[in-house]
Backbone as JSON, one array per atom type, in Angstrom:
{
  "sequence": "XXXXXXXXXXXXXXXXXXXXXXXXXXXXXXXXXXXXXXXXXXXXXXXXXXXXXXXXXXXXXXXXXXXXXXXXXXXXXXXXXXXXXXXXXXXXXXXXXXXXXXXXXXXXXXXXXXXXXXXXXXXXXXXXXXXXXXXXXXXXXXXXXXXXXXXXXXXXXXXXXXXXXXXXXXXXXXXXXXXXXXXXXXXXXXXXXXXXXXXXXXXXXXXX",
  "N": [[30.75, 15.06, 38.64], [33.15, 17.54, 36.79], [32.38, 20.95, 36.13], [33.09, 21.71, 33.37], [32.54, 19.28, 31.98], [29.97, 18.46, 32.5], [28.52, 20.32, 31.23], [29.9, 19.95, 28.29], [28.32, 17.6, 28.31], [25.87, 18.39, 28.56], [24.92, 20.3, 26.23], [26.44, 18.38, 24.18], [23.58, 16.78, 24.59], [21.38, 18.56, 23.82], [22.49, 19.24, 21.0], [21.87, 17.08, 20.11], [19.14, 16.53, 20.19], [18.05, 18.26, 18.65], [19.53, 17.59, 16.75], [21.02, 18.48, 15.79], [23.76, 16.97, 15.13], [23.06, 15.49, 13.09], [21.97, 13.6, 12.78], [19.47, 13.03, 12.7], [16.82, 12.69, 10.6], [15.29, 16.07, 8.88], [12.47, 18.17, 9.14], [11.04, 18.31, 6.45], [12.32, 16.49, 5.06], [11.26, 13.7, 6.65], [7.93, 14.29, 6.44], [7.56, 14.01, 3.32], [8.87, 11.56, 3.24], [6.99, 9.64, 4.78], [4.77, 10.48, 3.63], [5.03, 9.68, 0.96], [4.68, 6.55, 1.94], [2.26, 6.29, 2.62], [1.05, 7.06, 0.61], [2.26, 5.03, -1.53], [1.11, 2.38, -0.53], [-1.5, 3.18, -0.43], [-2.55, 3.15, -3.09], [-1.48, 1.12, -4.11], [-3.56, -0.3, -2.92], [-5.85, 0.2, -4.11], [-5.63, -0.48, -6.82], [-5.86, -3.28, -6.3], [-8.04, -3.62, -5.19], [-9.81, -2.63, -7.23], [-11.0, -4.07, -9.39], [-12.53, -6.35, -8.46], [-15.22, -4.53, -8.13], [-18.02, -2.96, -9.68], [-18.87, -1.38, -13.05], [-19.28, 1.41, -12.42], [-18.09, 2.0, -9.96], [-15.57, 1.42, -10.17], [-14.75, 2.78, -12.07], [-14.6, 5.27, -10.47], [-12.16, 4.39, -8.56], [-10.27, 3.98, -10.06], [-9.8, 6.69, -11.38], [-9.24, 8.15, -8.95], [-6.7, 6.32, -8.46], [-5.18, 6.93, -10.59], [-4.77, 10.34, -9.71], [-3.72, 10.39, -7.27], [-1.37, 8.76, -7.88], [-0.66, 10.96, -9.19], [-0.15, 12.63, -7.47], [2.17, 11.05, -5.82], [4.1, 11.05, -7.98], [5.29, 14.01, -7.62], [5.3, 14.13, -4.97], [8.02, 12.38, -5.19], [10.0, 13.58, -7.17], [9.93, 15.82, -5.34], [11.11, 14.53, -3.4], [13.56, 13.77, -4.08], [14.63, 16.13, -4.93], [15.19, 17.47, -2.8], [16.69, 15.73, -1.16], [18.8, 15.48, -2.89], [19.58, 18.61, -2.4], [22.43, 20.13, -0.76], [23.13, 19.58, 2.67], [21.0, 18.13, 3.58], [21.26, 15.18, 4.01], [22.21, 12.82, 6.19], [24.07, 11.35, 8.93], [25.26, 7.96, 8.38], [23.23, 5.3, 9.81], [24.33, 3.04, 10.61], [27.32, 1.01, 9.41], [29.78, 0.04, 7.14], [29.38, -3.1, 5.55], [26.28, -3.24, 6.17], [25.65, -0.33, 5.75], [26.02, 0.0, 3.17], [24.41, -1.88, 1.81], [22.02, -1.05, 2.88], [22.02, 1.69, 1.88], [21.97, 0.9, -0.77], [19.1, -0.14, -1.08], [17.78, 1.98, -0.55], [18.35, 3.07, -3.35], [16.98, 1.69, -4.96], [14.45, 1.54, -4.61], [14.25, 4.59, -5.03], [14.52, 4.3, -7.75], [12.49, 2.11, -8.66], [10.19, 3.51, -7.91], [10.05, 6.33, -9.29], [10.73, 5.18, -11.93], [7.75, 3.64, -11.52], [6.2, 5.51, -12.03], [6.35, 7.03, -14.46], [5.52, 4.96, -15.8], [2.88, 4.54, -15.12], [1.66, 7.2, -16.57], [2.36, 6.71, -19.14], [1.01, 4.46, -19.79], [-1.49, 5.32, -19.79], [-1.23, 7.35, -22.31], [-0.48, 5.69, -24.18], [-1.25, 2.8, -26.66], [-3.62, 1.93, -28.68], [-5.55, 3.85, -29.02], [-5.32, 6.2, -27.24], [-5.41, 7.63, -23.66], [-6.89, 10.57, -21.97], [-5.12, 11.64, -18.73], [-6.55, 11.87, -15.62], [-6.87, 14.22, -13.13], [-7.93, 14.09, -10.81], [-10.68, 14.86, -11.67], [-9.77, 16.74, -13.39], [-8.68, 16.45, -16.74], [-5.6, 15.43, -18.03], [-4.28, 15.94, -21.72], [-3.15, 13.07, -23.85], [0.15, 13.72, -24.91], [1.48, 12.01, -27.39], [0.83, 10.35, -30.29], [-1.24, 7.76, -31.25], [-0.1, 3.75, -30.34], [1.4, 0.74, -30.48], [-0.63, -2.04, -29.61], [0.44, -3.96, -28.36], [2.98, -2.52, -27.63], [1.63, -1.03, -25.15], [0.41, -3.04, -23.43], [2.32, -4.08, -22.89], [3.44, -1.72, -20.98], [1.49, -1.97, -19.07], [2.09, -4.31, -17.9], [4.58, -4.19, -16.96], [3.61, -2.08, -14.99], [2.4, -3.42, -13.25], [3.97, -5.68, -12.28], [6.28, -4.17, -11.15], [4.72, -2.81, -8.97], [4.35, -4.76, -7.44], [7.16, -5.51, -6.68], [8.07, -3.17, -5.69], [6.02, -3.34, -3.28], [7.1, -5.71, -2.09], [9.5, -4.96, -1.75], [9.95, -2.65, -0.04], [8.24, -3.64, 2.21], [10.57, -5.38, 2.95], [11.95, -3.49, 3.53], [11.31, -2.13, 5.57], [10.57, -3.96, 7.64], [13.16, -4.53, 8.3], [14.01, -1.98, 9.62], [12.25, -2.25, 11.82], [13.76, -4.87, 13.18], [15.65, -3.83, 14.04], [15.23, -1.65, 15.74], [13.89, -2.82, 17.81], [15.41, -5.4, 18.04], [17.89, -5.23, 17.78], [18.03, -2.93, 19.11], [18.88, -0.17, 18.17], [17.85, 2.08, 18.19], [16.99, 3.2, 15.56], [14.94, 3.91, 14.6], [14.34, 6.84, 15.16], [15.17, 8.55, 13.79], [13.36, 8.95, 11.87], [11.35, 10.04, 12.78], [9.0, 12.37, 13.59], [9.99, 15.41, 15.46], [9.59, 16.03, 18.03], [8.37, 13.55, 18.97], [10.46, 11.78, 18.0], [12.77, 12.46, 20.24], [11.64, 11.46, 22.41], [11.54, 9.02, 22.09], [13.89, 8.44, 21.96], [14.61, 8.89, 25.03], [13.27, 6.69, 25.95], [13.81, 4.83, 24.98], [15.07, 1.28, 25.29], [18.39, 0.94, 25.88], [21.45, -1.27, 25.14]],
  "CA": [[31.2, 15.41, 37.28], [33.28, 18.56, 36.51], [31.33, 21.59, 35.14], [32.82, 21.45, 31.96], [32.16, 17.76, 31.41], [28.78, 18.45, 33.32], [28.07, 21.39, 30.54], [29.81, 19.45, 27.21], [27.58, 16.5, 28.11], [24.29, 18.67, 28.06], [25.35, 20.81, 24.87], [25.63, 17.57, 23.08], [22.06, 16.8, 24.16], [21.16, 19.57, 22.7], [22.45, 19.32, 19.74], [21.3, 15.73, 19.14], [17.78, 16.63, 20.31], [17.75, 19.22, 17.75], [19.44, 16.93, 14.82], [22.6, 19.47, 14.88], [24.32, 16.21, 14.89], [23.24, 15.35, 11.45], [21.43, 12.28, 13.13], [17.75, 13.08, 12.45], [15.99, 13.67, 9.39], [14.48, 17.18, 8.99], [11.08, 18.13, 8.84], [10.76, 18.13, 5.41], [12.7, 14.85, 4.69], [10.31, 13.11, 7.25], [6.58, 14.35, 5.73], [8.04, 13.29, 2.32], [8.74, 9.68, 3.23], [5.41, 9.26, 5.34], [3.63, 10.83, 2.66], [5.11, 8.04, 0.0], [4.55, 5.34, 2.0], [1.14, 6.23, 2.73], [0.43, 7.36, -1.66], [2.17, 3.34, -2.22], [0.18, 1.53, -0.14], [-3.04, 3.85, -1.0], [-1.93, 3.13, -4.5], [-1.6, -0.82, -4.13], [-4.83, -0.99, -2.38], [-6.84, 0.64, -4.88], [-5.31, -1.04, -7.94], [-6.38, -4.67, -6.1], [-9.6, -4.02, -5.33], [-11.17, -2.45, -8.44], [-11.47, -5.55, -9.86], [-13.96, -6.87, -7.79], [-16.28, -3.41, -8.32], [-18.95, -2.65, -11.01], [-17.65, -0.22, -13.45], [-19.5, 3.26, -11.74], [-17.19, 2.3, -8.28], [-14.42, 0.73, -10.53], [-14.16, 4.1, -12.88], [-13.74, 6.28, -9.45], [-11.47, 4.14, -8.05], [-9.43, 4.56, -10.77], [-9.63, 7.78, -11.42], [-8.35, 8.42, -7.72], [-5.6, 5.89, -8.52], [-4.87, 8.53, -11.38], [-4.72, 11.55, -8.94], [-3.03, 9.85, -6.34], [-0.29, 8.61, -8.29], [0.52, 12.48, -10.03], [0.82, 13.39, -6.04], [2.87, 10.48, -5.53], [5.17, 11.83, -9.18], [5.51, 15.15, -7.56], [6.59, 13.47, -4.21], [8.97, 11.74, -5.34], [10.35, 14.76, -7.7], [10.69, 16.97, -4.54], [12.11, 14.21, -2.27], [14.81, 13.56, -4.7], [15.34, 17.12, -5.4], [15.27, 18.0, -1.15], [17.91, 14.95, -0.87], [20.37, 16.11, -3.53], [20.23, 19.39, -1.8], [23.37, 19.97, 0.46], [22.16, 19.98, 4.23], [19.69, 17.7, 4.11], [22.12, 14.28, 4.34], [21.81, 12.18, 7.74], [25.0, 9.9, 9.0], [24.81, 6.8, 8.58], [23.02, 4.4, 11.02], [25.0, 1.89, 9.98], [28.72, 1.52, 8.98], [30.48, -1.5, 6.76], [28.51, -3.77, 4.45], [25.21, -2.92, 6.23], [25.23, 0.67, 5.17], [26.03, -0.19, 1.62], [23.2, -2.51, 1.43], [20.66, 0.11, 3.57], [21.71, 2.5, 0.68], [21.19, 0.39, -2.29], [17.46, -0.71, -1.23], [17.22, 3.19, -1.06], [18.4, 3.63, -4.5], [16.35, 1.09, -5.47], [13.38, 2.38, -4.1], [13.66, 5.72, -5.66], [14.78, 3.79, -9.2], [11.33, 2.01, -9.04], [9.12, 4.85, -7.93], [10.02, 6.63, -10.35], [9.93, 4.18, -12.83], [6.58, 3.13, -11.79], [5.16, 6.8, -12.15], [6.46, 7.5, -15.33], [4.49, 3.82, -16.24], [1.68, 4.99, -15.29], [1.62, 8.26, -17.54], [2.53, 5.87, -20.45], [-0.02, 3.38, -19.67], [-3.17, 5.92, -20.08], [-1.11, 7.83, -23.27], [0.04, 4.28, -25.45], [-2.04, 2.34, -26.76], [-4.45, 2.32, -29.94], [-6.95, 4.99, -28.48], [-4.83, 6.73, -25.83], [-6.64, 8.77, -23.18], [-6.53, 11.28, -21.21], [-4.86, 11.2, -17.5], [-7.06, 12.45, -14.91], [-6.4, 14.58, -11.87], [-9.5, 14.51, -10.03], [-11.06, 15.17, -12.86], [-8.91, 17.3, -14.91], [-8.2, 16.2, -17.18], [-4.36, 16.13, -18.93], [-4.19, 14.74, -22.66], [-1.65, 12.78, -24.1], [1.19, 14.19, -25.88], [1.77, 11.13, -28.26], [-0.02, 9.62, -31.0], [-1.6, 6.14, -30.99], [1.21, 3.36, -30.7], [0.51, -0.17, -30.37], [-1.68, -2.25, -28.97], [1.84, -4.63, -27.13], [3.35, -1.8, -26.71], [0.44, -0.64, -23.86], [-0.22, -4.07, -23.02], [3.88, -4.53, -21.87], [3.82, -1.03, -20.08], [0.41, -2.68, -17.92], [2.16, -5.56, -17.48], [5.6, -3.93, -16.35], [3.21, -1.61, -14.37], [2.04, -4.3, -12.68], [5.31, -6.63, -11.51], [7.01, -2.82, -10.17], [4.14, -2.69, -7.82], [4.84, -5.81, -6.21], [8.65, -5.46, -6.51], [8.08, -1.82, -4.43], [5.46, -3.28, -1.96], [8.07, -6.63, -1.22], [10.99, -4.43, -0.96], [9.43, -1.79, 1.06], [8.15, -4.4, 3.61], [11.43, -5.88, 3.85], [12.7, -2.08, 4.24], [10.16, -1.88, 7.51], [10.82, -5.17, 8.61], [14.6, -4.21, 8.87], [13.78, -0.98, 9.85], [12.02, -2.94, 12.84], [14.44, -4.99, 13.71], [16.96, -2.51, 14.38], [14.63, -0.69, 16.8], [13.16, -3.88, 18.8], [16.2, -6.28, 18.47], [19.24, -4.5, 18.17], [17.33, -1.62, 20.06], [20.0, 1.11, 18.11], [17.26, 3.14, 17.85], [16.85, 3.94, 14.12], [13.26, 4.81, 14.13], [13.76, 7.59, 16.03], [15.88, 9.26, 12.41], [12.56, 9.01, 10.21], [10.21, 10.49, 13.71], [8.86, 14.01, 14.09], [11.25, 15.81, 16.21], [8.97, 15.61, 20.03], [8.6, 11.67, 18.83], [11.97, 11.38, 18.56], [12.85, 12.61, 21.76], [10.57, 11.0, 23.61], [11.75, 7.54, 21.79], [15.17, 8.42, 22.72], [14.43, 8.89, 26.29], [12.55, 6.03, 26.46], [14.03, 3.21, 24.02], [16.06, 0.4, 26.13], [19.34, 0.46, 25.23], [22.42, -2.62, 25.09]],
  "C": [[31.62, 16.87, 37.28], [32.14, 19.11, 35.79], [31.74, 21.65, 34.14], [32.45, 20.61, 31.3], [30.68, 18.0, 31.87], [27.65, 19.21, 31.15], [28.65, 20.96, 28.74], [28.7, 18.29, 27.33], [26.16, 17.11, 27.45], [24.27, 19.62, 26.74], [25.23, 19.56, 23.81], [24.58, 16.9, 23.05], [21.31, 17.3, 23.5], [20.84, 19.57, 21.68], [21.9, 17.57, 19.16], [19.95, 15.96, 19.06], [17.26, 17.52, 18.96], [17.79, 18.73, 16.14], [20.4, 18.19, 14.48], [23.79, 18.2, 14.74], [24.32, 15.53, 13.89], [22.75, 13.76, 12.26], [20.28, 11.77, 13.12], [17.61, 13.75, 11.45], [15.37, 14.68, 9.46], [13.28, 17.0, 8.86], [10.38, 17.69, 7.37], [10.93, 16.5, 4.77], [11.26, 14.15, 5.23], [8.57, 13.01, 6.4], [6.77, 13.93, 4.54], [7.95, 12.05, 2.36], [7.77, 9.17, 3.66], [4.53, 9.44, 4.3], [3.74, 9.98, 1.14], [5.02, 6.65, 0.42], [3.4, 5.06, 2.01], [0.41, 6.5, 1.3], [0.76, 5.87, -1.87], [1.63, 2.75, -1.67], [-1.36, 2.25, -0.75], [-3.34, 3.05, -2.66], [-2.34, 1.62, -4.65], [-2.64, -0.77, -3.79], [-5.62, -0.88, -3.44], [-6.62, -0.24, -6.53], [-6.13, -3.0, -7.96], [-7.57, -4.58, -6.15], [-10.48, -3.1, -6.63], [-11.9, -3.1, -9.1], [-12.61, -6.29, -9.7], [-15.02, -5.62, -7.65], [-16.8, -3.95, -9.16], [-18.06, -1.74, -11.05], [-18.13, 1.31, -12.59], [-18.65, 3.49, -11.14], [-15.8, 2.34, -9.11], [-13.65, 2.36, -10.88], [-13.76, 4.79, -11.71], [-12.78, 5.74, -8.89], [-10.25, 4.2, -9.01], [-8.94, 5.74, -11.37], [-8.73, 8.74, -10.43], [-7.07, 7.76, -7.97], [-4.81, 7.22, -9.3], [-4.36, 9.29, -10.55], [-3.87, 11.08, -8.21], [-1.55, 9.9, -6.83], [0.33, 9.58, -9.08], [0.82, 12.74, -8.67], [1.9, 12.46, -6.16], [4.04, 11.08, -6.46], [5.8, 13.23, -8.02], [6.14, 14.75, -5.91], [7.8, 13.09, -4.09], [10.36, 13.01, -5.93], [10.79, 15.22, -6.04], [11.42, 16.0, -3.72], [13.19, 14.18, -2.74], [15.67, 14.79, -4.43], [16.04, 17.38, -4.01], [16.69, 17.23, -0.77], [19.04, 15.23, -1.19], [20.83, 17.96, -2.64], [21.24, 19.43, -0.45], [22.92, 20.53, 1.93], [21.63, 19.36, 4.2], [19.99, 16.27, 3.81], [21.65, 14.25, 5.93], [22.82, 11.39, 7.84], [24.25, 8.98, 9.24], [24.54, 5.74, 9.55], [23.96, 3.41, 11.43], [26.53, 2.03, 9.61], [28.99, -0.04, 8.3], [29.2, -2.07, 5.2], [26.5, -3.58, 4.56], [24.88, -1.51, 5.67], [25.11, 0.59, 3.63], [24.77, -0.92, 1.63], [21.75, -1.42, 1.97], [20.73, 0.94, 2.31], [21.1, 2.12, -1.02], [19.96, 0.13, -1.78], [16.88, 0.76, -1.36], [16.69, 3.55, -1.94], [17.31, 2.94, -5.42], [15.03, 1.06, -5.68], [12.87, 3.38, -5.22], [13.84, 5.43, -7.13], [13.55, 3.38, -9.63], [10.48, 2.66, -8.95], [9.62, 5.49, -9.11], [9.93, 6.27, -11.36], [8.26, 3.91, -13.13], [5.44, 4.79, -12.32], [5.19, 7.08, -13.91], [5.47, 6.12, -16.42], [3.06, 3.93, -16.27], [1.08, 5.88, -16.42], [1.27, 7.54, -18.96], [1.75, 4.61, -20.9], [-1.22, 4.4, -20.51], [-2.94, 6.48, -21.53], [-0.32, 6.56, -24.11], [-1.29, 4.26, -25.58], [-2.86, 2.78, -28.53], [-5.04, 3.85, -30.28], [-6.12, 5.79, -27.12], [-5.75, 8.03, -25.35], [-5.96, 9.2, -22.14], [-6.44, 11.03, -19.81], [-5.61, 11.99, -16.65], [-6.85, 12.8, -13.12], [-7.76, 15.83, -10.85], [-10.66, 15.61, -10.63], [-10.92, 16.14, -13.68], [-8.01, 16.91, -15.23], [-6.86, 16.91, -18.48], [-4.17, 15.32, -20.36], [-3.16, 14.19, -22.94], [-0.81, 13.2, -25.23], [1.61, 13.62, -26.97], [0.58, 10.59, -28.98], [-0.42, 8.21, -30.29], [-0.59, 5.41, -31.06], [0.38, 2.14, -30.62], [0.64, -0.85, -29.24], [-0.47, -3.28, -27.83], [2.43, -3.7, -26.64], [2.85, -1.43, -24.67], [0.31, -1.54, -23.35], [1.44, -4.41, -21.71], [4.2, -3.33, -20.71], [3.1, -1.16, -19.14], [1.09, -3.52, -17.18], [3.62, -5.56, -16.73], [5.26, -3.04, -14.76], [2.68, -2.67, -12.59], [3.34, -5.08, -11.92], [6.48, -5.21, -10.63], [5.93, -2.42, -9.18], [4.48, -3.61, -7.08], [6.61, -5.6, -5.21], [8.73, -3.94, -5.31], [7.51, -2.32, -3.44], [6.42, -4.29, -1.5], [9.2, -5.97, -0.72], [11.28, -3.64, -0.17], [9.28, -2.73, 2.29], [9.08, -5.22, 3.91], [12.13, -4.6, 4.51], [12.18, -1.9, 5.77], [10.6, -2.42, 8.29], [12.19, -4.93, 9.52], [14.62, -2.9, 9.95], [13.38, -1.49, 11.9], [12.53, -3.76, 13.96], [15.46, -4.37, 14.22], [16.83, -1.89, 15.45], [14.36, -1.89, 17.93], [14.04, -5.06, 19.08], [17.48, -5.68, 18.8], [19.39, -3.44, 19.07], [18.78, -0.36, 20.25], [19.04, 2.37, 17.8], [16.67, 4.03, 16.79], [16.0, 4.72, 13.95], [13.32, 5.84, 14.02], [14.37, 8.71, 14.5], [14.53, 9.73, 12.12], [10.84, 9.59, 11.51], [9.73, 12.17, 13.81], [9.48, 14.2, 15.37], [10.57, 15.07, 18.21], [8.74, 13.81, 20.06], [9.85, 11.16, 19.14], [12.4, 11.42, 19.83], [12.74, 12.2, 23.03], [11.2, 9.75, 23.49], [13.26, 7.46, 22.41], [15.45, 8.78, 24.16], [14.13, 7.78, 26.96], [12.98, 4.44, 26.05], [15.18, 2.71, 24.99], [17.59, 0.61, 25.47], [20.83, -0.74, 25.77], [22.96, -2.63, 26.35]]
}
């Protein structure tokens, strides 16, 4: 191999290893999305099993739901904000009808998270008797009077069917996510990996 072809080849190692190719999510992006997948599942778990508690366990487990889900709010808030900022875009894995669809389950994503957060809020402040939201035990009161008693009952009950709708559409997001890496073996994972992960995956992943 000539040395300039020798010396463009390892330059654009380089720059892919680094993610100057706009082909890996940054640091920030990355801890963001780990850190909402790990608040919605935390989130779902805790919501199922309270049920089956007494109230002493039930009340803390809800209380943590509480807390949990203002980090998760404030997650979501900065990933949005981090995304709209310019620079911090990734080309697309994908090209054609698959990228369009990869992007809408995105949008869809961050349409119901947010949704579901702002449900929450409106869950603890509706209602007859509305009460205060607690964040590991400070408590924030609610800004609104009493409203009624369907009102609160439909924002539970909307609260409720946007958890599922996030955990099914998330685990088909994975699933795909999965196949991509283990069938098509294009490597996707390696986008949404801390940088020495990446690296390593792209050293190591089979490819076509």
């Amino acid at each position: 191999m000539p040395n300039s072809s020798r010396s463009g080849a390892i330059a654009a190692t380089v720059k892919i290893a680094a993610g100057a190719d706009r082909s890996h999510y940054d640091a920030a992006s990355i801890v963001l999305h780990w850190a909402t997948v790990v608040l919605v599942v935390l989130l779902f778990a805790l919501a199922e099993v309270w049920d089956f508690l007494p109230r002493p366990e039930r009340h803390l487990l809800i209380v943590a739901h509480m807390s949990f889900g203002i980090i998760l709010t404030a997650v979501i808030i900065a990933r949005i904000a981090w995304r709209l900022t310019p620079g911090h875009q990734v080309r697309p894995a994908v090209t054609g009808w698959v990228e369009l669809a990869a992007k809408s389950v995105h949008y869809v994503l961050y349409g119901l998270l947010a949704a579901q957060a702002l449900l929450g809020f409106a869950i603890r402040w509706s209602g007859e008797n509305p009460k205060a939201m607690s964040f590991f035990g400070l408590l924030i009161p609610s800004p609104f009077g009493p409203s009624s008693k369907a009102l609160h009952e439909l924002f539970e009950q909307t609260h409720d069917w946007l958890a599922w709708a996030i955990i099914i559409i998330a685990a088909g997001h994975a699933l795909a996510a999965l196949y991509h890496q283990y069938v098509l073996k294009d490597d996707v994972l390696r986008r949404m990996l801390p940088e020495g992960h990446a690296r390593q995956s792209g050293r190591t992943a089979p490819r076509p």
